[in-house]
C-alpha positions in Angstrom: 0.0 0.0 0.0 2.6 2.4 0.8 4.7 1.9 -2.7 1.3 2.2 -4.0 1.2 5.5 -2.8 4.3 6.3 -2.9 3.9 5.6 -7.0 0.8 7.9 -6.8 2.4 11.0 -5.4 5.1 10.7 -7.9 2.9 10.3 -10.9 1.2 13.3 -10.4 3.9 15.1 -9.2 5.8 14.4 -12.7 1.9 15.1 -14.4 2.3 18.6 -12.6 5.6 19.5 -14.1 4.3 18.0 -17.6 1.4 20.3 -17.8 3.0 24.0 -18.5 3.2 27.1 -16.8 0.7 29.8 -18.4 1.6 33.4 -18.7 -1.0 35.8 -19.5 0.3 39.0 -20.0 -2.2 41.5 -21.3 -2.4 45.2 -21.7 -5.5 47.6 -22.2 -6.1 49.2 -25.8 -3.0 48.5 -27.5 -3.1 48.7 -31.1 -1.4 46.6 -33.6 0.4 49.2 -35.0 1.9 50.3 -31.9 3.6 46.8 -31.5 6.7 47.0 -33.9 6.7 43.1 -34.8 3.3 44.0 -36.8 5.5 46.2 -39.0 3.2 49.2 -38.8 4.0 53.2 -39.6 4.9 53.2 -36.0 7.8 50.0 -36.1 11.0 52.3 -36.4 10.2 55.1 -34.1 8.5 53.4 -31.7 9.5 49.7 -31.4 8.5 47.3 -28.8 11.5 45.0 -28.7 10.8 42.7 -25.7 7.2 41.8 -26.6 8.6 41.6 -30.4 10.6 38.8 -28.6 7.9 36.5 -27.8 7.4 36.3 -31.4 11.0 35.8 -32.5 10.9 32.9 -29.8 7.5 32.1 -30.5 4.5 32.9 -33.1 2.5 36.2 -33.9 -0.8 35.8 -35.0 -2.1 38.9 -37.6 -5.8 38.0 -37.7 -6.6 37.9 -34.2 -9.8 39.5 -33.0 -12.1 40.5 -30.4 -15.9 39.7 -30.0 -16.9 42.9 -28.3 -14.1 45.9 -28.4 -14.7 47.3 -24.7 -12.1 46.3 -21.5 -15.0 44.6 -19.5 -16.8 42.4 -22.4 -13.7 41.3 -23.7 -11.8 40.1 -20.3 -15.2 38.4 -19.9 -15.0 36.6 -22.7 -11.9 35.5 -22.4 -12.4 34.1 -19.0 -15.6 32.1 -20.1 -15.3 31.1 -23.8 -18.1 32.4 -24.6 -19.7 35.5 -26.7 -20.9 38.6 -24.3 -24.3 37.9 -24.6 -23.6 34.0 -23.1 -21.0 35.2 -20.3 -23.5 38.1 -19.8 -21.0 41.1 -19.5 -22.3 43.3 -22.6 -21.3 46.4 -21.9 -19.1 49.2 -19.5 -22.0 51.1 -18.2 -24.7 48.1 -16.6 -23.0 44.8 -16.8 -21.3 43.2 -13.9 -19.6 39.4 -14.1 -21.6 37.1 -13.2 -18.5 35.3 -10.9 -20.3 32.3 -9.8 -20.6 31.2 -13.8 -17.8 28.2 -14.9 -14.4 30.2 -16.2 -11.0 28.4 -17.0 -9.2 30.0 -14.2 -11.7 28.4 -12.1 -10.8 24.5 -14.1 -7.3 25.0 -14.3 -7.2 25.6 -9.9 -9.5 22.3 -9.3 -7.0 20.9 -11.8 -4.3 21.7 -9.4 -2.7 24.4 -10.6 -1.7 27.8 -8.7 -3.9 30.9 -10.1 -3.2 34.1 -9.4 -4.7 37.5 -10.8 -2.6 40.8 -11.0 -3.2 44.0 -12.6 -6.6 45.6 -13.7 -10.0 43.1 -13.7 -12.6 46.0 -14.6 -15.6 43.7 -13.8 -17.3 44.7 -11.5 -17.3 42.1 -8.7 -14.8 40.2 -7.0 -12.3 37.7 -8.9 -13.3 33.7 -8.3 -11.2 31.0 -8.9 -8.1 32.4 -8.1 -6.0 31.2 -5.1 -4.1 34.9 -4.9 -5.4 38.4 -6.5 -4.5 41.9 -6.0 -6.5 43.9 -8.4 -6.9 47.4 -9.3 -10.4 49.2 -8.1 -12.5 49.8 -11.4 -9.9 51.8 -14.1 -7.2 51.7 -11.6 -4.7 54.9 -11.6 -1.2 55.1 -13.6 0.5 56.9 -10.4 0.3 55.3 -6.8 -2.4 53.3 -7.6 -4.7 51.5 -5.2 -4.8 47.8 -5.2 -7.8 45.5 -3.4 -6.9 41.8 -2.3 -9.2 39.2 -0.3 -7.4 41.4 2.6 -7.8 44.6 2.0 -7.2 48.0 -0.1 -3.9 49.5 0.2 -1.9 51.9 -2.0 1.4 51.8 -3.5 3.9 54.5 -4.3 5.1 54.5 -8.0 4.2 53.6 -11.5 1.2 51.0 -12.2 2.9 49.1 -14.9 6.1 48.4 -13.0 4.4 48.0 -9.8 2.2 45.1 -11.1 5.0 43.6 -12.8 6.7 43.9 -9.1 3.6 42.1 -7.9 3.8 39.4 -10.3 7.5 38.5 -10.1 6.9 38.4 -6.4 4.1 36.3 -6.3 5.9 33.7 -8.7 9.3 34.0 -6.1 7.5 33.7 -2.9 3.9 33.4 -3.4 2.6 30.3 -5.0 3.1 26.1 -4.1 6.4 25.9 -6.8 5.2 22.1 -6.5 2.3 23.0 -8.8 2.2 24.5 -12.3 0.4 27.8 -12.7 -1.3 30.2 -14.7 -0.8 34.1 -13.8 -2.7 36.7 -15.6 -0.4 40.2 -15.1 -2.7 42.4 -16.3 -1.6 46.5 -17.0 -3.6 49.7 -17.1 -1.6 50.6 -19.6 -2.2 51.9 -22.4 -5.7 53.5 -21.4 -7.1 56.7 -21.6 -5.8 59.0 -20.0 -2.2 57.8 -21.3 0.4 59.1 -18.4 3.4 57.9 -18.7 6.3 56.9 -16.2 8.5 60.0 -15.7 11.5 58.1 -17.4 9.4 58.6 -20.4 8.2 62.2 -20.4 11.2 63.2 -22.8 10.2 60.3 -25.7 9.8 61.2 -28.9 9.9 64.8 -27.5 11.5 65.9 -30.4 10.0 64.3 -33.6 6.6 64.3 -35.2 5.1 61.0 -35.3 3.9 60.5 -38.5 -0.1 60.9 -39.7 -2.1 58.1 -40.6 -3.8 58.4 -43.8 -7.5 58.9 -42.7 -6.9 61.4 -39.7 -9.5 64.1 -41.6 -11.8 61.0 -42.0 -14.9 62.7 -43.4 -17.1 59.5 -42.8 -18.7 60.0 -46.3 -19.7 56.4 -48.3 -21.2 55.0 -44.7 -23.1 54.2 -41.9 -24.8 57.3 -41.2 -23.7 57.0 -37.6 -20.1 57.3 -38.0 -20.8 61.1 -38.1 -22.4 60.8 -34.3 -19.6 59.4 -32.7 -18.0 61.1 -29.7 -13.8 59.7 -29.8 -12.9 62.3 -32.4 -9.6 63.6 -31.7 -10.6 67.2 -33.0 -14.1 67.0 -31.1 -13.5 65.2 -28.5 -10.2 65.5 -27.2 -10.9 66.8 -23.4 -8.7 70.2 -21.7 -7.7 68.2 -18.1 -8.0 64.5 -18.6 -6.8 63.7 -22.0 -4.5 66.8 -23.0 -2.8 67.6 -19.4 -3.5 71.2 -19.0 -4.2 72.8 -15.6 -6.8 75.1 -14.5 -10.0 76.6 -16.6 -10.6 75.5 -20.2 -9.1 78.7 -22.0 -10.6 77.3 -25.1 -14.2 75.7 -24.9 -14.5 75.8 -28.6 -11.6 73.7 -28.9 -11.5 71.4 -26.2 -14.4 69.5 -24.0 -14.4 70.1 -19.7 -14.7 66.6 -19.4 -12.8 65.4 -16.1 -9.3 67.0 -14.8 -6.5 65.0 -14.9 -6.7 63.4 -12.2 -3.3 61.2 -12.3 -1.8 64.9 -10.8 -4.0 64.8 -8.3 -2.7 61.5 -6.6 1.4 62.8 -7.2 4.1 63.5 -4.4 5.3 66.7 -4.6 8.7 65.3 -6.2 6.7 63.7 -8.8 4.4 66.4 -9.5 7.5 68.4 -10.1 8.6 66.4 -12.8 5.8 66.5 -14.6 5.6 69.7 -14.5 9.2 70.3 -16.0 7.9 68.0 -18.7 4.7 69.9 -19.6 4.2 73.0 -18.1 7.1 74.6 -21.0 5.0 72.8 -24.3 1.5 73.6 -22.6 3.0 77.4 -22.0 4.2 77.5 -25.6 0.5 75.8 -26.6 -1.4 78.7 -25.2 0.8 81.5 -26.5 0.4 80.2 -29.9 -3.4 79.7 -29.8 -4.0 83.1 -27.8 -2.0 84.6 -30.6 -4.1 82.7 -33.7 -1.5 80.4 -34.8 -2.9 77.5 -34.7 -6.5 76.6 -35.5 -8.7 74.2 -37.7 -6.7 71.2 -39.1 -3.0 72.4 -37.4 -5.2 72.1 -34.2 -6.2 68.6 -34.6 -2.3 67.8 -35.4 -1.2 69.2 -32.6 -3.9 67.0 -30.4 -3.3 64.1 -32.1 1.1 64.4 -31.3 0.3 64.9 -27.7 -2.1 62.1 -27.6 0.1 59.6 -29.1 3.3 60.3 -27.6 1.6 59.8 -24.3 0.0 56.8 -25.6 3.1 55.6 -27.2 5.2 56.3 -23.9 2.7 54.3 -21.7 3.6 51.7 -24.4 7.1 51.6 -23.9 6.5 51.1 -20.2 4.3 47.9 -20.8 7.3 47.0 -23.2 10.0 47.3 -20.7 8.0 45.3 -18.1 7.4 42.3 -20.5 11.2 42.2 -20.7 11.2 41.7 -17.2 9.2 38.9 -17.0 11.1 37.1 -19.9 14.0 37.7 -18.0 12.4 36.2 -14.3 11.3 33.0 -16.5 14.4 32.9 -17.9 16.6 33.3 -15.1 14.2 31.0 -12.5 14.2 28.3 -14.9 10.5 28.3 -15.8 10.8 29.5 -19.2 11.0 25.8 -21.1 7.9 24.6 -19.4 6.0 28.1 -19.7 3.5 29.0 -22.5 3.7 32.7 -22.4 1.0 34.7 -24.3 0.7 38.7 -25.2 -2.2 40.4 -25.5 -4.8 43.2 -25.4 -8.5 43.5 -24.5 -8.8 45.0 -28.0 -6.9 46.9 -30.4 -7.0 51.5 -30.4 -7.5 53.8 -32.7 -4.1 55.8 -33.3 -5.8 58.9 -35.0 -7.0 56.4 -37.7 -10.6 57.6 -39.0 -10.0 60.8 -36.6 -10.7 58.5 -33.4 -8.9 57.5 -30.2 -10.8 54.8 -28.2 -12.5 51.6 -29.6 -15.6 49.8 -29.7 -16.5 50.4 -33.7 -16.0 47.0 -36.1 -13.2 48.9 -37.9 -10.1 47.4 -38.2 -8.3 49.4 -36.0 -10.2 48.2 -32.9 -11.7 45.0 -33.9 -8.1 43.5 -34.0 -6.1 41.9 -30.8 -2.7 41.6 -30.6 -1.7 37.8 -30.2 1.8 36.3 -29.7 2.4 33.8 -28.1 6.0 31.3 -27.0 5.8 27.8 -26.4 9.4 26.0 -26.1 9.4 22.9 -27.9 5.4 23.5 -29.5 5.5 26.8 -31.5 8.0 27.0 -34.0 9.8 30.4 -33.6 9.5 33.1 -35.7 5.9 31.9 -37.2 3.7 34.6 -38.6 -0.2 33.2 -38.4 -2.9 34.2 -40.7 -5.5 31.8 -39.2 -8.7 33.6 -37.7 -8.8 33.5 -34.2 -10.7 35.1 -31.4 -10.4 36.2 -28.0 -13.0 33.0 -27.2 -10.5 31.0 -28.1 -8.4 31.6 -25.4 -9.9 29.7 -22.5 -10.4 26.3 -24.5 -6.7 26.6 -25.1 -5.5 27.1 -22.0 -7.6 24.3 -20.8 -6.8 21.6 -23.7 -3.0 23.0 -23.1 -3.3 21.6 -19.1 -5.3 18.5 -20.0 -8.3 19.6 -18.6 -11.7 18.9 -20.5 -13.0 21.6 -22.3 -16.8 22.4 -21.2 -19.5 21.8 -24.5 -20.5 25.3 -23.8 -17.5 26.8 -24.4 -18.1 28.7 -27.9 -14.6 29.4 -28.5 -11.8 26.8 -30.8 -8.9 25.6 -28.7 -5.8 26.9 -30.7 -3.8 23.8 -30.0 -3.2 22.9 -33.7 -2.9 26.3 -35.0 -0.5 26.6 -32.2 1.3 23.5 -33.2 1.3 24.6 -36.7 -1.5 22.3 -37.6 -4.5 24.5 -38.6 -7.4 22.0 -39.4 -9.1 22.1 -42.6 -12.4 22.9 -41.2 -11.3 25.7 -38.9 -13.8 28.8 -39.1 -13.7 30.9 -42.1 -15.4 34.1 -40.4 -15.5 35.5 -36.5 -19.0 37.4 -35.1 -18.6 40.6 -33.7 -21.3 42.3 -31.6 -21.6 45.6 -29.9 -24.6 46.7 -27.5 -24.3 50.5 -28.0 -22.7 52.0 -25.0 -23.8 55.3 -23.9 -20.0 55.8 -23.7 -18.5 57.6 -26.8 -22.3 57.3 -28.7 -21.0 54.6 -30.7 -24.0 52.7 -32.3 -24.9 49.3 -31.7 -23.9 46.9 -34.6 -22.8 43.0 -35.3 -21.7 41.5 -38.0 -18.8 38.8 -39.5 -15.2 39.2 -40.5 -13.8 36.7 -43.2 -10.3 36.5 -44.8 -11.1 39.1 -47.5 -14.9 40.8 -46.1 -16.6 42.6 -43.3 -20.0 42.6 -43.3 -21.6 45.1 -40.3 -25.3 45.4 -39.3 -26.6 48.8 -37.7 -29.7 48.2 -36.1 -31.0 51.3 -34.9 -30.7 52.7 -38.4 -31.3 49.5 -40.8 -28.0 49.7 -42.5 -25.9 47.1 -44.0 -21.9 48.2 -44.7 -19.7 46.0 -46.8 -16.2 46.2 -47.3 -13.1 44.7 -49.3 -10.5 44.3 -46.8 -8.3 43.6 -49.8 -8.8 46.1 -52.1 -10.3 49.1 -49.3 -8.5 47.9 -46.4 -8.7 51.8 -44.4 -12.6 50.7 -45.1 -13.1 54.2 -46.6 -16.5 53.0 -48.6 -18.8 50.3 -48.4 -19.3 48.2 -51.2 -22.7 47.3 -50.0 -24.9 49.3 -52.6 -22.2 48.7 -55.6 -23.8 46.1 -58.2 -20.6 44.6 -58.2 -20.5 42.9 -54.8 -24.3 42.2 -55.2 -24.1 38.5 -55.1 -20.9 38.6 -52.2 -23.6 40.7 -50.2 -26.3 38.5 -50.6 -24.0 35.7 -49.7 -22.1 37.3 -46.5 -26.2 38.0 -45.2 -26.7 34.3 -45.3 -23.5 33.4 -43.5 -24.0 36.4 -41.1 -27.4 34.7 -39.8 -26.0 31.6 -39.8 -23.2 32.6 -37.8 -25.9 34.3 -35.5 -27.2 31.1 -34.9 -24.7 29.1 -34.6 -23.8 31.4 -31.6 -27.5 31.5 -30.3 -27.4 35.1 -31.2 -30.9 36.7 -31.1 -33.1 39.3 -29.5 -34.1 35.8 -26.9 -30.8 35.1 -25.9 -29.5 38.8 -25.0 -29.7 39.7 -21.4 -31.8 42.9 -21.0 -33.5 44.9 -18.5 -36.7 46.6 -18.1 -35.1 49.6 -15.6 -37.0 52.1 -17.1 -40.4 50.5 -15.9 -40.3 51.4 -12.1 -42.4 48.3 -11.4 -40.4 46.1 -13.0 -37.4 47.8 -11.3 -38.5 47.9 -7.8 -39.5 44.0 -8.5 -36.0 43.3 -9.2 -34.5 45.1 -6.3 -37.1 43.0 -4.3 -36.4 39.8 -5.4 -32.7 40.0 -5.1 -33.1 40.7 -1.7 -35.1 37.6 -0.8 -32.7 36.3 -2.8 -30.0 37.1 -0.7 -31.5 35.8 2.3 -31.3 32.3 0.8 -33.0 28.5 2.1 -35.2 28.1 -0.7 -35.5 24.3 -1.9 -37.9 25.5 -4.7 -38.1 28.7 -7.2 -40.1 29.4 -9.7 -39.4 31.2 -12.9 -40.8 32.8 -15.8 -43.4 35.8 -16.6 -46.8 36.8 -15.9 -47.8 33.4 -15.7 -46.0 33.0 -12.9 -46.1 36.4 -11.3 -49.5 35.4 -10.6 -49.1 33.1 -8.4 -49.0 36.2 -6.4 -52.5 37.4 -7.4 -55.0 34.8 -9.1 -53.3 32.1 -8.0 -52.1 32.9 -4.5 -54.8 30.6 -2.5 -53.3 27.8 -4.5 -49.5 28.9 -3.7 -50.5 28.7 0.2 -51.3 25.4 -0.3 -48.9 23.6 -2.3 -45.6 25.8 -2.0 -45.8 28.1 1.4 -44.0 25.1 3.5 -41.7 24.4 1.0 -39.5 27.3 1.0 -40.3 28.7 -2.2 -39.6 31.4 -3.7 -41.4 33.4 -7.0 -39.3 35.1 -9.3 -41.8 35.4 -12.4 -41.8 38.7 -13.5 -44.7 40.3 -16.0 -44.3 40.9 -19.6 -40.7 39.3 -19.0 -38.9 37.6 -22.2 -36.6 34.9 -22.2 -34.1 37.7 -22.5 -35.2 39.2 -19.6 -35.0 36.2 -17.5 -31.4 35.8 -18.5 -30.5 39.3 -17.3 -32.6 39.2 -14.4 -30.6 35.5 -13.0 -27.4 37.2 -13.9 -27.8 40.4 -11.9 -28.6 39.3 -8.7 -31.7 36.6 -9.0 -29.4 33.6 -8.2 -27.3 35.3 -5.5 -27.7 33.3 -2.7 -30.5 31.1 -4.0 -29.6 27.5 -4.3 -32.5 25.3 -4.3 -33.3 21.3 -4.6 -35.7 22.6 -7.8 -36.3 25.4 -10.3 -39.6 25.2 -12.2 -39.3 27.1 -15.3 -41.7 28.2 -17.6 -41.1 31.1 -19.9 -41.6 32.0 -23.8 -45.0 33.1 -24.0 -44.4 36.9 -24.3 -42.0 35.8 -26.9 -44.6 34.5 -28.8 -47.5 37.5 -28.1 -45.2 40.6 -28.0 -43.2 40.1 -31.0 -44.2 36.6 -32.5 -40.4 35.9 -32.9 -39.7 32.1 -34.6 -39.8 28.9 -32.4 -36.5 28.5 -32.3 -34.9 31.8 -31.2 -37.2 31.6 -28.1 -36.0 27.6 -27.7 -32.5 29.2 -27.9 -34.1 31.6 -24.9 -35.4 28.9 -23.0 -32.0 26.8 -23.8 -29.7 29.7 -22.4 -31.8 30.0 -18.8 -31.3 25.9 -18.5 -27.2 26.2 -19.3 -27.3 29.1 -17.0 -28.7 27.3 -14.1 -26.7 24.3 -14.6 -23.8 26.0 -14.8 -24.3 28.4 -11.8 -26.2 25.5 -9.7 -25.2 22.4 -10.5 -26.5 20.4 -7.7 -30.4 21.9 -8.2 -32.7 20.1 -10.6 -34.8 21.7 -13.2 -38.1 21.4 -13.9 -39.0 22.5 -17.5 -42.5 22.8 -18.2 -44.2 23.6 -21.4 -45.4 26.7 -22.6 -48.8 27.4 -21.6 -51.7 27.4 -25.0 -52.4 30.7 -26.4 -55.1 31.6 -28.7 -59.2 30.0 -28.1 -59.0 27.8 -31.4 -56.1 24.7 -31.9 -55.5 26.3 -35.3 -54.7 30.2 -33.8 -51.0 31.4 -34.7 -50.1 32.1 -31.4 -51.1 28.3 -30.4 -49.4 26.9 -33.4 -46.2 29.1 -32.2 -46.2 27.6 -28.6 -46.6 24.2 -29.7 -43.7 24.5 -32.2 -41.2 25.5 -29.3 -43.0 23.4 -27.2 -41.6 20.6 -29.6 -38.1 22.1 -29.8 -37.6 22.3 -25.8 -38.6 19.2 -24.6 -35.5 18.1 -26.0 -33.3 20.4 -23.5 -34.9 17.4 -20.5 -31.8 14.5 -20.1 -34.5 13.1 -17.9 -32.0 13.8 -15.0 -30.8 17.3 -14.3 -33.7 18.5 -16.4 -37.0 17.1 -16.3 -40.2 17.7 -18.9 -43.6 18.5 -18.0 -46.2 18.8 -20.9 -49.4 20.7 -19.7 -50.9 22.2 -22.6 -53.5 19.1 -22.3 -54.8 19.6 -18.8 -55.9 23.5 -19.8 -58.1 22.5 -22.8 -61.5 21.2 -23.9 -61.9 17.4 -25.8 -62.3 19.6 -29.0 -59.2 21.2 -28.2 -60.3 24.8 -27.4 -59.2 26.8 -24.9 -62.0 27.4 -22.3 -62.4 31.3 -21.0 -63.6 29.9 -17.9 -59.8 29.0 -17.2 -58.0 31.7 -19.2 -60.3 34.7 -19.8 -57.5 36.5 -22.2 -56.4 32.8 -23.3 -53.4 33.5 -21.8 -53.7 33.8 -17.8 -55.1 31.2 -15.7 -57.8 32.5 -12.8 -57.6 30.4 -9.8 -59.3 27.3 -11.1 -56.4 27.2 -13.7 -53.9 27.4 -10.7 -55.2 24.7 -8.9 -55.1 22.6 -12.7 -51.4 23.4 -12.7 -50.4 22.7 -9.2 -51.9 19.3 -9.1 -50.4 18.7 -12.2 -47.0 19.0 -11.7 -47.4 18.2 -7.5 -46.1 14.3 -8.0 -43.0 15.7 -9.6 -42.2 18.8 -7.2 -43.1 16.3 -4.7 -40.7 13.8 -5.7 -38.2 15.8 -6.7 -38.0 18.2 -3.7 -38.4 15.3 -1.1 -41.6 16.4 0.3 -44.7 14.7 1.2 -47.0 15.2 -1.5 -50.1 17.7 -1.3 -53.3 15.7 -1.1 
């Protein structure tokens, strides 16, 4: 017995040091061109020579993209695998992660490895699945930033970017079981707005002018109408305090928006305040003098914003640069670099004055595309240049299938294993999805749509309009090809594939989490139910719409007798759609709610509100069922069919329900998730629907309530462990 043992430890010990070390080292906006081993405008005068060393050493992938180009949807979708509107983190402004959903950090620690989270999260709630973190609160700060742990805020004196890189090192040194592999994720600030660079760098490029890109005086002609009502214009846009680091009043309102102060100087030591000062205060002075005395204005203006943008960008750069070196050089001199697979990226690409712009979001180029290199000793061939289409949903599955860990079905993302290996299969995707909510932020609109080899196809919602364009022959996308005869039959084809690829990622107005906020009702209803939710021992919970709601009304006799000594708890919710469901479970519905059974019926407004096909609402229905398993794995599920609509068998609504009806019985494994038809107990033996039960043909009055309850009471009963309601 004890060699047995003794033969068990030191398999898995030599399994541990098999599996590889993963590095994550990502930055915040940085642009392909401002990496020098992309060979952009910027490779000679502002070259990043350390990260350009992972792919001397390693690979460098040139069609690499993200699925939603913001900080918070993208880190959320590379945690989870999955497309914003799965992981449910759509947006900056209303979306916070969901932490108690399945994310590879969270696999790879039950796997055995060491996890540890460093640098900026921007998510909202607390990390999970990480045995160490120390993250920055929201943005974070460039100077003496503020860092929380599971202990605690505390501030540190310096530089972010070299103060998370001191983090890291020393977390790999003296913080983690070295008998275990592990996967850090160093994440910088840097590059963000508002760009404020170390003081080493405030001399940089001091003396040059960077050079222009070609579409700076973008006039946003031959396109989307609402490229002309974006707010990230460098000549708009462009703010006094925050962006251009001028003290005191805005001496030129025409020229420059009030929006924020920089509030990097606020949080300085004297001594550093003082050198920041001896780096702008002089050009600033010189500035003022010039436009007081008419020198510069109109075009010459925009130039002079868009130098002191980048080099502040660009110098932020260089410190992100410097600190990748460093972390080479602690692998390299610790030993861990052979078994480490070391990756570089960015939440999403920037826009360097390209179209006018700084920030992200749009589908453009620019934006759309991450940087991705990655170094592998002894799997990726060194100095490989990628073409393969890959996306930041890709990451997870990798780093799971790299540590031998099973990669979840629900995972939407490819595991890059092959590519990595040099191996890209023959049926690897052809196209990525993109999709963007519409931010308040920047008034960006909302749009989706696919990027293949040589296309991009983009869908505006709010304004109906398709853009098309030749990446090949228009690749500064300067007109859409959509309206020229020419591309007619590569449009029509591209709309095919775009709803295809739509559905292939369960992308529809049912399977978007979205809020009702704006209704006060439904709002206060919310706030209510998350706080019974909080107070959690519920063995049973309803969920679904009206239907359910009403248990609370019509129906409440009936609830008193079947469910009041069972612990239950109603979270149906009027005029709710699937998609409303889904937001409502991931924004505080599930918080402390874990029950033997959910019962679950939903769809019905789905039908009557906006009539939308059987199987976007079945998608719906399937999304609430993956979310529960997911988030409560050890509660059962109770799917019933959608309640009849419409008096007559042959009404449209009817035919609709019993159409989705047939799609989500499939969903039951006759396990985890059970099926319940119904529609039979509501209606007459010619198949009508009697207004005695359902006035509206829709709502059940207490004699319908009563039909339901003893209808599914056997299974509640059984599957709850209760005695059954006579």
């Amino acid at each position: 017995m004890r060699l047995l043992a003794l033969f068990t430890l030191l398999a898995s010990v030599l399994h541990a040091q098999e599996r590889p070390n993963i590095l994550f080292l990502f930055s915040d906006d940085h642009a392909l061109d401002a990496i020098s081993a992309y060979g952009g405008p910027l490779k000679d005068v502002a070259p990043t020579p350390n990260i350009d060393r992972i792919a001397k050493e390693g690979a460098i992938f040139t069609r690499s993209y993200c699925s939603n180009s913001i900080c918070g949807p993208s880190r959320a979708a590379i945690l989870t695998g999955k497309h914003s509107h799965i992981n449910g983190f759509l947006d900056n402004n209303n979306a916070r992660f969901d932490g108690s959903q399945t994310t590879f950090p969270k696999l790879l620690q039950k796997a055995g490895y060491q996890t540890s989270l460093i640098g900026k999260w921007h998510l909202v709630t607390q990390p999970t699945g990480f045995n160490h973190w120390e993250i920055l609160p929201d943005q974070g700060s460039y100077y003496n930033p503020d860092f929380i742990s599971a202990t605690g805020r505390s501030r540190s004196e310096g530089y972010c970017t070299d103060l998370i890189t001191d983090k890291a090192i020393a977390w790999l040194e003296n913080g983690r079981d070295k008998s275990k592999p592990f996967v850090l994720m160093c994440q910088h600030k840097a590059p963000h707005r508002n760009w404020s660079p170390a003081p080493r760098h405030y001399g940089l490029f001091k003396d040059i002018t960077l050079p222009e890109p070609a579409t700076l005086f973008d006039d946003y002609a031959n396109r989307s109408e609402t490229l002309k009502q974006q707010q990230m214009s460098i000549a708009r846009n462009i703010s006094w305090g925050h962006d251009m680091k001028f003290k005191g009043d805005n001496l030129f309102p025409e020229s420059f928006t009030d929006e924020g102060r920089n509030g990097e100087y606020q949080r300085m030591t004297p001594a550093q305040r003082e050198a920041w000062d001896a780096a702008y205060e002089p050009e600033n002075a010189a500035f003022i003098a010039d436009m007081q005395a008419g020198k510069i204005s109109g075009r010459d203006l925009t130039r002079w914003k868009y130098q002191r943008y980048l080099k502040d960008y660009l110098r932020c750069v260089k410190a992100v640069d410097e600190n990748v070196g460093r972390m080479l050089d602690y692998l390299d001199k610790s030993g861990l670099a052979k078994n480490t697979l070391v990756i570089y990226s960015s939440d999403q690409g920037f826009y360097l004055g390209e179209h006018g712009w700084y920030d992200k979001r749009w589908m453009f180029e620019q934006s759309l595309a991450m940087p991705f290199l990655v170094r592998w000793p002894g799997v990726v061939t060194p100095g490989t240049r990628n073409e393969t289409l890959i996306q930041n949903i890709d990451y997870a599955p990798t780093f799971l299938e790299a540590a031998g860990v099973a990669i979840p079905k629900t995972i939407q993302g490819k595991s890059l294993m092959p590519v990595l290996k040099g191996q890209t299969p023959a049926d690897w995707r052809k196209d990525i999805y993109y999709f963007y909510s519409g931010e308040a932020t920047h008034a960006v609109a909302a749009h989706d749509g696919i990027r293949t080899e040589k296309y991009k196809l983009m869908f505006f919602p709010k304004t109906k309009e398709w853009n098309l364009f030749d990446m090949e022959k228009d690749p500064q996308e300067m007109k859409s090809a959509h309206g020229d005869p020419a591309y007619a039959t590569i449009l029509a084809d591209l709309k095919k594939r775009y709803e295809e690829v739509r559905k292939e990622y369960h992308m529809s107005p049912a399977t978007v989490p979205i809020h009702r906020n704006p209704e006060p009702k439904w709002k206060q209803r919310h706030a209510n139910k998350s706080e019974l939710a909080k107070k959690g021992g519920y063995d049973l919970v309803f969920i679904g719409d009206s239907i359910t709601q009403n248990w609370e009304s019509f129906g409440k006799p009936v609830w008193e007798k079947y469910y009041a000594h069972r612990k239950a708890l109603n979270l149906g919710f009027s005029g709710d759609h699937t998609e409303h469901v889904l937001w409502r479970l991931l924004n505080g519905e599930l918080e402390n709610v874990d029950p033997k059974l959910f019962v679950l019926l939903i769809g019905t407004n789905n039908t009557g509100h906006r009539m939308d096909p059987a199987d976007q609402t079945a998608d719906g229905v399937r999304q609430i069922i993956e979310l529960l398993q997911d988030r409560k794995p050890d509660a059962k599920i109770l799917l019933l069919s959608i309640f009849p609509r419409d008096e007559k068998p042959d009404g449209p609504k009817r035919l609709l329900n019993n159409a989705i009806n047939e799609q989500i019985k499939d969903f039951a494994d006759g396990k985890r998730v059970q099926w319940l038809d119904l529609s039979s107990i509501f209606l007459a033996p010619d198949g009508s629907l009697p207004a005695a039960t359902m006035p509206d043909f829709l709502h059940p009055r207490l004699e319908g309530y009563e039909m339901w309850a003893k209808a599914i009471e056997s299974r509640i009963a059984a599957l709850t462990a209760t005695a059954e309601v006579q």
